[in-house]
Structure formats: C-alpha cells, structure tokens
N, C-alpha and C positions, 0 to 999 in steps of 0.2 A: 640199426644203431650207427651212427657216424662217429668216427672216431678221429679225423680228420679232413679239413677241408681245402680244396686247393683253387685259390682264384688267378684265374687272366688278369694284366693290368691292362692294357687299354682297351677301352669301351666299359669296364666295367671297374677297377680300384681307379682309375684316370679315366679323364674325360678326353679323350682323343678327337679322330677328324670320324669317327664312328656315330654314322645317323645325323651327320651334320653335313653342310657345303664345303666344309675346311677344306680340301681334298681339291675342290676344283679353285676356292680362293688361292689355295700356292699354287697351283699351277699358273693360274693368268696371271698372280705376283711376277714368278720368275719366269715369264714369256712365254710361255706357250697356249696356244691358241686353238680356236673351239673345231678350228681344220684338223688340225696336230693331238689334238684331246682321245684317241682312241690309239693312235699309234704308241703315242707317250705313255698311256697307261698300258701295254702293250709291253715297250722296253721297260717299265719301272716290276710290272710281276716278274719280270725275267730275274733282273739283277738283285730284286727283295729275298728273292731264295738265298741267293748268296749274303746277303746281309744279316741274315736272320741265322747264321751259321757260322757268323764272323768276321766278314767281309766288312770292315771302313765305309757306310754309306757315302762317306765324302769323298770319296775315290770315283763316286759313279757323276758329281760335277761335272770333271772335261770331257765324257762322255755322252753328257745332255746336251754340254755347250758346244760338239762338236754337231752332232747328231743335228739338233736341231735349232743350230745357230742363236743359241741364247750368250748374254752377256752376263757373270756373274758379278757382284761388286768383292773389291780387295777384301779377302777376309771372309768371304760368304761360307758358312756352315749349313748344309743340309741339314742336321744333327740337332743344332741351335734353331732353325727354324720351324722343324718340327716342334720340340720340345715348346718353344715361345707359343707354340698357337694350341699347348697342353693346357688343361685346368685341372685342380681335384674336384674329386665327385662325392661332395661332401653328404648326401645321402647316403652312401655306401656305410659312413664309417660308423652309424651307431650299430648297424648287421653287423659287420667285423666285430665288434670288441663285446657284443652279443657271443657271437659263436666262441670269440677266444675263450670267453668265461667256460666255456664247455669241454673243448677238443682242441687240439692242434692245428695252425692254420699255415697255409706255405702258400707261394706262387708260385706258378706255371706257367708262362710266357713267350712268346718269338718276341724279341727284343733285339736292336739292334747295337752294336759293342758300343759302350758307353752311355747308353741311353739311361739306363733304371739311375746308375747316380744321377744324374744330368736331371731327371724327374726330381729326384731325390734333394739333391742341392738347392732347387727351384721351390721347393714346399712343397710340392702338389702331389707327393708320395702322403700315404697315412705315415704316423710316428710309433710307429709298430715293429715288435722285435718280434720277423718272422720265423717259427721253427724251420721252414726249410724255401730254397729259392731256388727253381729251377727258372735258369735263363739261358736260353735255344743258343745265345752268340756266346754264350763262356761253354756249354756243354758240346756245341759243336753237331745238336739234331735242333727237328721243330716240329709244332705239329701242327698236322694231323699224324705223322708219321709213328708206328709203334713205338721205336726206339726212344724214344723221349717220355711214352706213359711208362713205362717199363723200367728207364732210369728213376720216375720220379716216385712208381712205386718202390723202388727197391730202398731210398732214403730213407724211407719212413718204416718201412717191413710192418705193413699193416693188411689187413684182407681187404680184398678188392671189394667186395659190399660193404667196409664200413668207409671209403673213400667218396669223398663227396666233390664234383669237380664243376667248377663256374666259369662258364666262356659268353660271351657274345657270338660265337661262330659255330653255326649248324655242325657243319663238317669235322671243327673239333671234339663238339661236343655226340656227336655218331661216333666217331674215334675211340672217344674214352667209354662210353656207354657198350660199344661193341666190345672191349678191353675187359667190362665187366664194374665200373665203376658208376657209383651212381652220379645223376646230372642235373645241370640246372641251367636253360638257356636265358640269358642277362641281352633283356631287348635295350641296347642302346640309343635306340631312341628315345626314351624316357625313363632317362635315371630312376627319377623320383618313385614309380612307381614298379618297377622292375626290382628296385631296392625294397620295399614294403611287400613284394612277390615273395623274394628271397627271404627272405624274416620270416611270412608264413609258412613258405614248403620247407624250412631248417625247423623251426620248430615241432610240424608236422611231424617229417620223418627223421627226428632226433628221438622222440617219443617212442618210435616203433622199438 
C-alpha cells in the first residue's frame, strides 16, 4: 500500500537538459568547445556537488571564464540560463493529481539555491500545494547520499514500504530502494510514455 509518493523534479515533474542535447547546446552557447567538452564536464561534476548543497551556481562563472577563457555577457546568470532552456512536462501532471487523489505527495530533489522558485515563477512548476519539499540546497545534503532519504523519511513518519519514490537516476533510485523504500525509474527520454509507465505501476501496487 503507498501511502506517500515522492518525485524528482528534473527529468521527471520538469523537463530538463535530461535525455536531450541541452547540455551540450549551453556549452557551445557559452564557448566551450568539442576540445574542451570532457574537461569542462569534468570541472562542472566537481563544483555541482557544491551547488546541490548550497553553493550560488553563479559564483562558479569567473571560474569558467577564467579556467577556460570564456567571455560572459554583462548580466549573465548560470541560474537563468538553465532555468530558460527548462519546459514543463505536461504528461506528468494528469499521474500527479491521480496519485494526490489518493496519498500524500512531496518532492525530493538536488536542486540548486534558487532554482525550484525560478522554475516556479517561470510556469513550468505543476500548481500544486505539495505535502512536503525536500530540496538538497536548503537542507544542506543530496542524493544518493543516506542523509537526505533519512531526513525525508523522517518529515512524513511513514513506513519505508508504504513510500513510493520517482527519480530518473539509477543510482538514486538504488539509494532509495536499498533504504527500503519502494521505486520507480522515470526514463527521461520519453516523457510521454514513462508518464503512462507510472500511472500503471501506481495503480498496480497502490492495489496491493
């Protein structure tokens, strides 16, 4: 029986650079180059831990542009330009207000500080008042890491088999499943049908 459900937002409530090119499109945007494209992605997993925990992603700017001789324009947001190349994932949201009809639903996230409003403000959040929000850059963990299943079970005080937890990422989704909570891996390469996945196995084992 599920008695609460807890979603990832990006690749799965948001459409992110997950299963798409976005990813290497800002790169070549802001200069860097197909030489430079492994290094870069190199420096940015370094300094995303820190972001995902609190860290000002726009702080890691004069460190690109030093690094690797890029030019930003007056004004340039990391932050903003993520967020701009965000969409909502409008097949999600007949699943969500599915499941609210039933159980409690909450997010669980790495999220970088400011981001979820910034989605939010933007539209491309659902218009959903979620029972609970765990997000990696206000609590100060992320996951995969326990510390973070462990705070998000302890919000809700519910048994770890009636928790139901939706990620796009294997490794989160091991994490939480190891933790003892049940899983559901949200292939972001196609929304549409990942979403219509989801709708089946909630039903499924909402039944049990």
């Amino acid at each position: 029986m599920i008695s609460f459900v807890y979603f990832d937002v990006g690749g799965v409530v948001v459409s992110d650079f997950s299963g798409t090119d976005k990813w290497v499109k800002m790169k070549r945007d802001i200069g860097i180059t197909i030489e430079n494209d492994k290094e870069f992605d190199q420096f940015y997993d370094k300094y995303e831990k820190e972001v995902h925990v609190g860290r000002d992603v726009d702080t890691l700017i004069p460190l690109m542009a030093e690094k690797f001789n890029l030019i930003f324009p007056a004004g340039y947001s990391l932050l903003k330009d993520f967020v701009d190349r965000f969409k909502s994932n409008k097949s999600i949201l007949p699943v969500i207000d599915k499941i609210k009809q039933d159980c409690q639903i909450g997010l669980l996230t790495n999220m970088y500080p400011g981001m979820l409003s910034a989605m939010t403000k933007k539209g491309i959040m659902p218009l959903i008042s979620w029972n609970v929000i765990i997000d990696s850059s206000v609590e100060g963990c992320q996951k995969p890491k326990l510390d973070i299943y462990k705070l998000a079970e302890q919000k809700i005080n519910i048994k770890k088999d009636n928790i139901l937890f939706i990620d796009n990422t294997m490794e989160n989704i091991d994490a939480a499943k190891n933790f003892g909570w049940q899983t559901f891996f949200y292939d972001s390469v196609d929304h549409k049908n990942s979403s219509n996945n989801l709708l089946n196995y909630y039903e499924r084992v909402s039944r049990n």
